[in-house]
C-alpha positions as CSV (number, residue, x, y, z in Angstrom):
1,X,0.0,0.0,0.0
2,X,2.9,2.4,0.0
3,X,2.6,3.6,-3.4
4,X,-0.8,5.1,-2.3
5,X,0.3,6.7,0.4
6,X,-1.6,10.4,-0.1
7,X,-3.5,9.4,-3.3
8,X,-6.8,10.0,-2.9
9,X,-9.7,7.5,-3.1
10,X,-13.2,7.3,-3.7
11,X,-15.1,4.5,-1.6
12,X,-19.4,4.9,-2.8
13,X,-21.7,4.0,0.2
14,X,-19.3,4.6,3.0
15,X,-21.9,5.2,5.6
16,X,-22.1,1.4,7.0
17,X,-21.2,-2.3,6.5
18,X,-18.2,-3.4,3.9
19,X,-18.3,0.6,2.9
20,X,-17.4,1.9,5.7
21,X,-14.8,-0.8,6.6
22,X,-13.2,0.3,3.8
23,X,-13.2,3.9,4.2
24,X,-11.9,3.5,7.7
25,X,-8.8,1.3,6.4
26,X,-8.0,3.1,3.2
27,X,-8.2,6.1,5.8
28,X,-5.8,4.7,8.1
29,X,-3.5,3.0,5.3
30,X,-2.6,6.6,4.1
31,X,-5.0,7.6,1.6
32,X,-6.9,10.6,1.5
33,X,-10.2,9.2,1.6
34,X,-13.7,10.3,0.1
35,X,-16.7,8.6,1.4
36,X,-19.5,9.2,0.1
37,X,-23.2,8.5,1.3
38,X,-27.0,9.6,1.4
39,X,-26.6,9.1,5.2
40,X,-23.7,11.4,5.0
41,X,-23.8,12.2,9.2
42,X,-22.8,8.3,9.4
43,X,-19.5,8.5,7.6
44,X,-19.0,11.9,9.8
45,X,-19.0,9.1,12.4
46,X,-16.6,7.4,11.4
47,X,-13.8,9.6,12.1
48,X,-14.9,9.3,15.5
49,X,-13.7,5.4,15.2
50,X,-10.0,5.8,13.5
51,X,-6.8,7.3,14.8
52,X,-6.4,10.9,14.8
53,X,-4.4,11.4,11.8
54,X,-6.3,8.6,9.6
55,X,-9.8,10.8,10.7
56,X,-8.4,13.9,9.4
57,X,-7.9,11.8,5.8
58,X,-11.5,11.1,5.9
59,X,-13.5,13.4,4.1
60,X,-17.5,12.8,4.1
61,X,-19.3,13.9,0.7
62,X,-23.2,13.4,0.5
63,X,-23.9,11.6,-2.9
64,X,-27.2,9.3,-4.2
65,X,-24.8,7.4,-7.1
66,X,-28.7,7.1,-8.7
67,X,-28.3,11.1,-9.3
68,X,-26.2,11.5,-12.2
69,X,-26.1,15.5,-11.1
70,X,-24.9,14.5,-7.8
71,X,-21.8,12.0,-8.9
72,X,-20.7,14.6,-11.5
73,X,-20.8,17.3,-8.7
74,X,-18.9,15.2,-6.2
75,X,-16.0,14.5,-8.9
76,X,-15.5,18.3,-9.7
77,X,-15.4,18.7,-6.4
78,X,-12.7,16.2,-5.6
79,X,-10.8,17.7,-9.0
80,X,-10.9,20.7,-7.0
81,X,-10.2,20.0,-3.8
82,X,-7.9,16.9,-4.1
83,X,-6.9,17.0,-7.5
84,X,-8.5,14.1,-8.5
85,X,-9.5,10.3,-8.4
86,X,-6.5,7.6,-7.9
87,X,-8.4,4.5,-6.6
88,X,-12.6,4.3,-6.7
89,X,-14.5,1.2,-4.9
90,X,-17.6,1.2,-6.7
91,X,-19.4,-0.1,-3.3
92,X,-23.0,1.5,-3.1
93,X,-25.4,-1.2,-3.2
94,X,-29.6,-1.8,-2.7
95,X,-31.8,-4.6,-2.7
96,X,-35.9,-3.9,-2.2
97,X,-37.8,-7.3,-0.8
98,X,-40.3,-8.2,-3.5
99,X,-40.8,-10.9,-6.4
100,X,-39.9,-10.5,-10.0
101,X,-42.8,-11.6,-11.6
102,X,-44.7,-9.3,-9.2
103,X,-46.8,-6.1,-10.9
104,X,-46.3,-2.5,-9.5
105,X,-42.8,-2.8,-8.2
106,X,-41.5,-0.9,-11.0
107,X,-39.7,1.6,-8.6
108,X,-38.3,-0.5,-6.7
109,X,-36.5,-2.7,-9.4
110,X,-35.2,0.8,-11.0
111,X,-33.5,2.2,-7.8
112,X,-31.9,-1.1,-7.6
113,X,-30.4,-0.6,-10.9
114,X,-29.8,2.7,-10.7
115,X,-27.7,2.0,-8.0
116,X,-26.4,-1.8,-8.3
117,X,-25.7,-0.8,-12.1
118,X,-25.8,2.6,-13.8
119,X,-24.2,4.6,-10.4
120,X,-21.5,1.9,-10.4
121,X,-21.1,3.0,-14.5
122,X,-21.3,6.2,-13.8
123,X,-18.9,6.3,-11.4
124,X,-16.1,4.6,-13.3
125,X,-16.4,6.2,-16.2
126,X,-15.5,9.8,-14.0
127,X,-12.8,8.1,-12.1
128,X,-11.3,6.7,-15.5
129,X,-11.5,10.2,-17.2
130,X,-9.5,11.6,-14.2
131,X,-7.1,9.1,-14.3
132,X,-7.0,9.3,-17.7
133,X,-6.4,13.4,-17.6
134,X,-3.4,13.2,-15.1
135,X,-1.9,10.0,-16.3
136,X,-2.6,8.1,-13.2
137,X,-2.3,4.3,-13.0
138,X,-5.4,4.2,-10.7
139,X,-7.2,1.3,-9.8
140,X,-11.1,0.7,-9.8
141,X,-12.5,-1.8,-7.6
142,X,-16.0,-3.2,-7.6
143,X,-17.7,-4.7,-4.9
144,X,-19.9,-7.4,-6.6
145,X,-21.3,-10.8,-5.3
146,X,-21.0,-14.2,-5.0
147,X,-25.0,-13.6,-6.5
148,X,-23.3,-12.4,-9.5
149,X,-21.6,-15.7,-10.0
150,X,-24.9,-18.2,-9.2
151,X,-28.3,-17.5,-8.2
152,X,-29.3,-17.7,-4.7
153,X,-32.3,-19.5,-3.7
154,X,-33.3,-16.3,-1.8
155,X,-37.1,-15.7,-1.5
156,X,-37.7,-11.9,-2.8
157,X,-34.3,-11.4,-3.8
158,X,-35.9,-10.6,-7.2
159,X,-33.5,-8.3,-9.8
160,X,-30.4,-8.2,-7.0
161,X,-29.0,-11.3,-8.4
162,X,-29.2,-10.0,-12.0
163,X,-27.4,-6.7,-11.4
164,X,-24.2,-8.2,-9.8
165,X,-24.3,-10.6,-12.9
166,X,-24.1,-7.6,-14.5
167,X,-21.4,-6.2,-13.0
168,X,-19.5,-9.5,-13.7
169,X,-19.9,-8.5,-17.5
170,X,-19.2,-4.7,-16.7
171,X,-15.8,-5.8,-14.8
172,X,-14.9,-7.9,-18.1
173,X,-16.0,-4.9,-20.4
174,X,-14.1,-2.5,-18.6
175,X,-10.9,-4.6,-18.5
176,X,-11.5,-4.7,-22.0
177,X,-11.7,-1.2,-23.1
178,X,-9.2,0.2,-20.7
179,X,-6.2,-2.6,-22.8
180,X,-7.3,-1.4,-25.7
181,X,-6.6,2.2,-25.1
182,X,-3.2,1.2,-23.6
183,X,-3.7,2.3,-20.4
184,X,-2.2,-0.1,-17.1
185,X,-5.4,1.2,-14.7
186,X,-6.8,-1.7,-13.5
187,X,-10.1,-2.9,-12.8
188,X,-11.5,-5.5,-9.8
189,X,-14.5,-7.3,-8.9
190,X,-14.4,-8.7,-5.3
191,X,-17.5,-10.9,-4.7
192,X,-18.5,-11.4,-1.3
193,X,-20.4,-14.5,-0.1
194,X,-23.0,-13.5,3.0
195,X,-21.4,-10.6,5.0
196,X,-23.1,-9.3,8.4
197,X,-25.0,-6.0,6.5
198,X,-27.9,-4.0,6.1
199,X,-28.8,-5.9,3.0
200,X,-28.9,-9.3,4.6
201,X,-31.0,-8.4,7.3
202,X,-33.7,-7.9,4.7
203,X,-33.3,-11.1,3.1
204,X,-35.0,-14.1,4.0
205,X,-31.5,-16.0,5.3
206,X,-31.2,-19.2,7.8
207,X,-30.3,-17.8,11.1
208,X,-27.5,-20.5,10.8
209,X,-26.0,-19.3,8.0
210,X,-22.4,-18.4,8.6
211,X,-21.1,-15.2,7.3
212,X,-18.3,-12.6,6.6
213,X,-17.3,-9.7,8.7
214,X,-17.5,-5.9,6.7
215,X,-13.9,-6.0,7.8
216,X,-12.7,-9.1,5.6
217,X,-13.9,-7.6,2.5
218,X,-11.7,-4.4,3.8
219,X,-8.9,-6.5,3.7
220,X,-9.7,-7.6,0.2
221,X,-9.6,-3.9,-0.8
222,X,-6.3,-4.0,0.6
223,X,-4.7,-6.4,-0.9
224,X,-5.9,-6.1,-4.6
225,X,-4.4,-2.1,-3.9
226,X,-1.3,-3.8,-2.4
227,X,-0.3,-6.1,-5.6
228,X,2.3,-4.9,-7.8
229,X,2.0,-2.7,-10.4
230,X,2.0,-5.5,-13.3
231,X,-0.4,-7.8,-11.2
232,X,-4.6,-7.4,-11.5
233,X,-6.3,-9.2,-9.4
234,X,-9.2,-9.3,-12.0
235,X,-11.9,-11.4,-9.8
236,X,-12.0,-12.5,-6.3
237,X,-14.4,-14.8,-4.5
238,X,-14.4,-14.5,-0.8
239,X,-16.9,-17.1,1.1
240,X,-17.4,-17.7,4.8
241,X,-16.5,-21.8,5.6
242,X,-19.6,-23.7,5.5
243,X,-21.6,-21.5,3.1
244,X,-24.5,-22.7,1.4
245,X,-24.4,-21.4,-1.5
């Protein structure tokens, strides 16, 4: 991680679970850290949790990544206070609890693919531009699924599974595109199996179920930053011992 020592990262949906996790650590790992959130206050609480000199690297922004105004005024605003975007962790993620097949959910499947999807696009494509601009070999990081890799006998989980299968294809797209412009950025997907957060405890899950920490997908993030410059670490499946799925 020392080559990112004061390089300035972008972690989406910082204000709880695996997001925050990683905003703390890139915090305290030396990065200049932007988290941003809806829930903005939360990641303002954070700092509260980290060593001095990691919380003053912390800098909350409020962002919905389904509000195309709002991530293209969070990146100028990084351009102009930091200088720009080194490392982004596309993070920000929703599920809503209803059936596919059911009618009148329409808004709920489109804020899930606003956010699971198009804010993760979004995103990247702003991040790549500024890397792009200032010649950075940056380094964007998805935080996908194992639900992007199989389907999940999940009642209600509905479109969720379908979006991180997307991303799958958007990681693979991306890797793509940025080889044949001839840049060395890289790109990630780290696909979690069940982690303890917000979006399981909506989900119809055995209580026995074993599951992942926020802070072992941290570590992830860590390492994938922490490989040498001529090593991607293009896909990584993390899974608690004993998972079902």
């Amino acid at each position: 991680m020392e080559r990112w020592n004061g390089r300035v990262a972008i972690v989406t949906g910082a204000s709880s679970g695996i997001g925050a996790a990683i905003a703390k650590d890139l915090a305290k790992a030396g990065m200049v850290t932007i988290g941003l959130a809806r829930r903005v206050e939360r990641v303002e609480q954070l700092r509260k949790e980290i060593p001095e000199a990691a919380a003053k690297r912390l800098h909350p922004i409020k962002c919905d990544i389904s509000n195309e105004a709002d991530i293209d005024a969070v990146f100028k605003q990084v351009e102009e206070r930091f200088g720009g975007c080194d490392v982004l962790v596309n993070n920000a993620g929703i599920a809503k609890k209803t059936d596919l097949l059911e009618v009148g959910n329409t808004a709920e499947i489109k804020a899930v693919l606003d956010t699971n999807v198009t804010g993760l696009v979004l995103c990247s494509q702003r991040a790549y531009q500024s890397m792009v601009k200032r010649s950075v070999d940056g380094h964007i990081i998805h935080i996908s699924s194992i639900a992007g890799h199989t389907v999940p006998h999940i009642p209600k989980l509905n479109i969720y599974p379908g979006t991180k299968h997307a991303v799958r294809a958007i990681t693979e797209t991306m890797r793509h595109e940025m080889r044949n412009a001839g840049k060395k950025i890289k790109v990630t997907s780290i696909s979690p199996g069940g982690v303890k957060t917000e979006i399981v405890d909506m989900a119809d899950i055995p209580l026995n179920m074993p599951f992942l920490d926020s802070e072992d997908i941290s570590e992830a993030v860590l390492y994938v930053l922490g490989t040498p410059p001529h090593v991607q670490v293009h896909e990584l499946i993390i899974k608690p011992i004993g998972e079902m799925f």
